[in-house]
N, C-alpha and C positions, 0 to 999 in steps of 0.2 A: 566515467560514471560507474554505483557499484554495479555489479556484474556478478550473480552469484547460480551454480544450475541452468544456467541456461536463459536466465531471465538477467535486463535489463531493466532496474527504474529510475527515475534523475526527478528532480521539483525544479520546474520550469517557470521563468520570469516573465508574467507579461503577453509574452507572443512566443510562435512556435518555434523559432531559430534564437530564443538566448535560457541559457540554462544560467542556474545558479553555480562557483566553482564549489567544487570539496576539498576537503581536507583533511588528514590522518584522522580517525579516532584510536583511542590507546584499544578498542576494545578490538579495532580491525575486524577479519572474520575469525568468525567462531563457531563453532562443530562440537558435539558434545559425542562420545561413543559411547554405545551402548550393548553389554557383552551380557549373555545370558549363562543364569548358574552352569555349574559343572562342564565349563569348558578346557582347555589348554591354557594353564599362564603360566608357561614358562618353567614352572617349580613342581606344580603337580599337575598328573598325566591323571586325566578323568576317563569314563569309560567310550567317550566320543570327543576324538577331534574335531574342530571344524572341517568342512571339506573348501579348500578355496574355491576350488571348482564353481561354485554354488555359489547363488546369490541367498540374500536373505528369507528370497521367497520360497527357497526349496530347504533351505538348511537353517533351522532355529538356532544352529547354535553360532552359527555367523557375525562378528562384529558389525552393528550396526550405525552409521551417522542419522544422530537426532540433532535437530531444534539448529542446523546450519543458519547466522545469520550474519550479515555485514554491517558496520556503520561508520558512516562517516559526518566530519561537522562540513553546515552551511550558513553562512551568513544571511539574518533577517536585517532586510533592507527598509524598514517601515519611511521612512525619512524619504522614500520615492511615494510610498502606497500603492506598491505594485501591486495587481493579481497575480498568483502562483497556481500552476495546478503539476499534477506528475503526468510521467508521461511513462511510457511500458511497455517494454518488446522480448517476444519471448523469440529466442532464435534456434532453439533447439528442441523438440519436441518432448514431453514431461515423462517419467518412466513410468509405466504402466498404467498411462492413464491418457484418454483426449481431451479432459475439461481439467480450465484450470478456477482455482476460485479467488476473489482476489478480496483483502480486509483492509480497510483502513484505518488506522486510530492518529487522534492526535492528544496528546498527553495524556495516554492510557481510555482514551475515551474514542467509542465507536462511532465514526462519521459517516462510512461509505461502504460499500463491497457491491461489486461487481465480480461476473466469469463470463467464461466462453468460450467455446471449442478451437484446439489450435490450429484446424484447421482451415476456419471462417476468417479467425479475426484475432491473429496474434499481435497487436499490432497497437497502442492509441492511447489517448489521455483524458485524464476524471479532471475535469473543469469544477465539478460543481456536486452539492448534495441535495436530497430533496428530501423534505420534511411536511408536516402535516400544516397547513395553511397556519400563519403566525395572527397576536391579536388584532393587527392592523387592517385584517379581511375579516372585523366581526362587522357585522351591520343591523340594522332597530327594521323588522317587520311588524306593524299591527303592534308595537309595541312589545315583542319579543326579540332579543338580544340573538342575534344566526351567528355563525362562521358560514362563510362563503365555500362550497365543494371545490376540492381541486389538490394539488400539487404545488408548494413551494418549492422554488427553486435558489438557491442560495452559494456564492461564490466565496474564493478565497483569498485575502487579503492579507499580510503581514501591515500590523497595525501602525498608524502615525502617529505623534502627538509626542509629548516628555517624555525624556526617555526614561525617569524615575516615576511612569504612568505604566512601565510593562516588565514582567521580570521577564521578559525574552533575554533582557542584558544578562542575567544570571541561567538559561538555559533552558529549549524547550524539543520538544521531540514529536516527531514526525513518525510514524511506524506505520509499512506495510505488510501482513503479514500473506503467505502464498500457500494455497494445500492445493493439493491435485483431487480430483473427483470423478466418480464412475457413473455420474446419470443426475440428471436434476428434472424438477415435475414445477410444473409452469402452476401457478398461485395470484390472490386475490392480493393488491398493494394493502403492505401494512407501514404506517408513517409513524412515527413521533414527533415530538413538538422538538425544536430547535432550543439547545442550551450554549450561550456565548462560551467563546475560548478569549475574549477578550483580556483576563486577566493572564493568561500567557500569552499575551503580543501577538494573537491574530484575532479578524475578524471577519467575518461570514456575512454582509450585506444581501438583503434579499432582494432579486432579480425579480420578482414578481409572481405570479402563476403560470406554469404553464399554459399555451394557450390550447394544446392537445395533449392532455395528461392519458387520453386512451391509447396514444400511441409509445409508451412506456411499457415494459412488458418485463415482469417479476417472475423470479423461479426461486422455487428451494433446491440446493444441492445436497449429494449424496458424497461426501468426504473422505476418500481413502485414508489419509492423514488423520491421525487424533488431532482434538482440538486446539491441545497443550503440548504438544511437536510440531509446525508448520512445516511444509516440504521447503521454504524459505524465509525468510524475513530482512526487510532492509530498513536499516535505523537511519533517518536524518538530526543530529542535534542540533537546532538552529541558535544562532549567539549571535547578538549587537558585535559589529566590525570593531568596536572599539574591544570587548569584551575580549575578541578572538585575538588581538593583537595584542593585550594585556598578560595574555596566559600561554603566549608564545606558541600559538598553534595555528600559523599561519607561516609557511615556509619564507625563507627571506625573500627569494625569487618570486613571491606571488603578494606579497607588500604592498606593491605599484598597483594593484589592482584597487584598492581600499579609493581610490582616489578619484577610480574612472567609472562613472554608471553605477556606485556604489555597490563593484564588484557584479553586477549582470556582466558575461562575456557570453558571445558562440559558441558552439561547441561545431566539432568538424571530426567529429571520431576522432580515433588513435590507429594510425598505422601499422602499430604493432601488435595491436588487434582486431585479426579479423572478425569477429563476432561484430566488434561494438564498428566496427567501420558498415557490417551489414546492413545492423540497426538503423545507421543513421540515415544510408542511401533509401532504406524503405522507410523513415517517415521523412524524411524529403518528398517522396514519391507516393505515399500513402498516408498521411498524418490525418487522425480521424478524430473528430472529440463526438460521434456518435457511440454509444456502447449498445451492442446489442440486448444487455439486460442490465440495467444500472442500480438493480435494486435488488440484493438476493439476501437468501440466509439459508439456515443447514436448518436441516429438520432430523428425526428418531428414523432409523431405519425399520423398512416394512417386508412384508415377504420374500420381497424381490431382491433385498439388498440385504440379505442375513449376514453375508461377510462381512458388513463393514467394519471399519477397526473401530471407529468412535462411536459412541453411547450416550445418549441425552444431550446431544450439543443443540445450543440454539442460537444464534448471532441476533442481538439485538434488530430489531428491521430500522430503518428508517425514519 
């Protein structure tokens, strides 16, 4: 599964023990560096070297890695109508920072974000989003049109039906992106209304309402990371099995697979890495689909938080 920083994510089929497999993307991971004027390259000798000694935080003029992210393809299995949700373990603790924040987009559009202290709860998977009650809960009072108060709950589906009904065959993306954060301040639920992804081959059916939507509990975070750098990102392209096998991006040894469970396998760690063997033994033994805050977003920093590096970020809420 990718494995980038520290952090583990995978999109899970179904149930807690079968992951979806992956497979190369050409984009693999990727790291951009980021060098500040008037340093050492090599040809001309400015009036300060880097010191390597130094990390970024003591030496501006330090080579920095921005915007590290990983991606790989996974086959959309709609022809089951499985639920998917991700799952996410962070095994090493984040650099200069104990909260992490977490974003979710699925075809450039904002679904979900969660965070959480790495010391609580590094650990567990987003089943689900939650949205401002859809038209289905309006109801006729005294002859005035209501929406019913509460929390839609809404899950994740890779879509069924023709398959010239979904450009999933032609290709769709999954993207989590990850900052680290120095404090978040706990907040009143803000929702939006639910917009289908149907027309890229997933679908979002609603679960209903919460039946305790006060035990949901919202914060805004405080973002060391700029907005437009993530301290990680992990890309899924999902592609019809037929698609993947057409454009030769499915290794030959993993072909057999197209055939069994429409590529749902187990996953059992890899031996040859320890991290992701860790990973697995603890959501074996911890696997949680509660999130301590399933609803967040970044706010302008306030007196308290004059360092921060980003400015005017806002994350759509919910």
């Amino acid at each position: 599964m990718p494995c980038l920083r520290g952090i583990e994510i995978s999109v899970v089929a179904e149930s807690a023990t079968k992951r979806l497999p992956e497979f190369p993307h050409p984009d693999g991971s990727h790291v951009h560096l980021r060098e500040p004027e008037g340093v050492y390259d090599g040809n001309v000798q400015s009036s300060k070297r880097p010191d390597t000694s130094l990390g970024a935080e003591h030496d501006p003029t330090w080579i920095q890695k921005t915007k590290p992210r990983i991606s790989v393809y996974i086959p959309s299995v709609p022809a089951l109508g499985v639920q998917f949700s991700l799952r996410y373990a962070v095994t090493r603790p984040p650099e200069g920072a104990s909260l992490f924040f977490f974003k979710m987009l699925m075809n450039g559009r904002h679904i979900t974000s969660w965070g959480f202290k790495f010391s609580v709860n590094g650990i567990g998977s987003v089943v689900r989003a939650l949205f401002e009650p859809s038209n289905r809960h309006l109801h006729k009072q005294n002859g005035v049109v209501l929406r019913r108060v509460g929390i839609e709950s809404r899950h994740f589906y890779f879509r069924s039906g023709e398959a010239n009904q979904s450009v999933a065959e032609e290709g769709g993306l999954i993207e989590v992106e990850v900052f680290r954060a120095k404090g978040r301040r706990r907040r009143a639920a803000k929702l939006d209304q639910f917009r289908d992804q149907e027309e890229y081959g997933i679908c979002a059916p609603t679960a209903g309402l919460l039946d305790k939507p006060e035990d949901v509990t919202f914060y805004d975070f405080f973002l060391i990371d700029p907005k437009d750098s993530p301290y990680a990102t992990f890309r899924f392209h999902y592609r019809s099995w037929e698609n993947l096998e057409e454009l030769n991006l499915i290794p030959q040894a993993d072909l057999s697979l197209s055939s069994s469970v429409a590529g749902v396998v187990p996953h059992h760690g890899s031996a040859e890495d320890p991290e992701s063997t860790w990973a697995q033994q603890a959501w074996d033994s911890k696997f949680s689909t509660n999130l301590e805050a399933i609803d967040e977003a970044v706010f302008d920093e306030d007196a308290d938080y004059r360092s921060a590096v980003h400015r005017n970020y806002g994350l759509p809420p919910l």
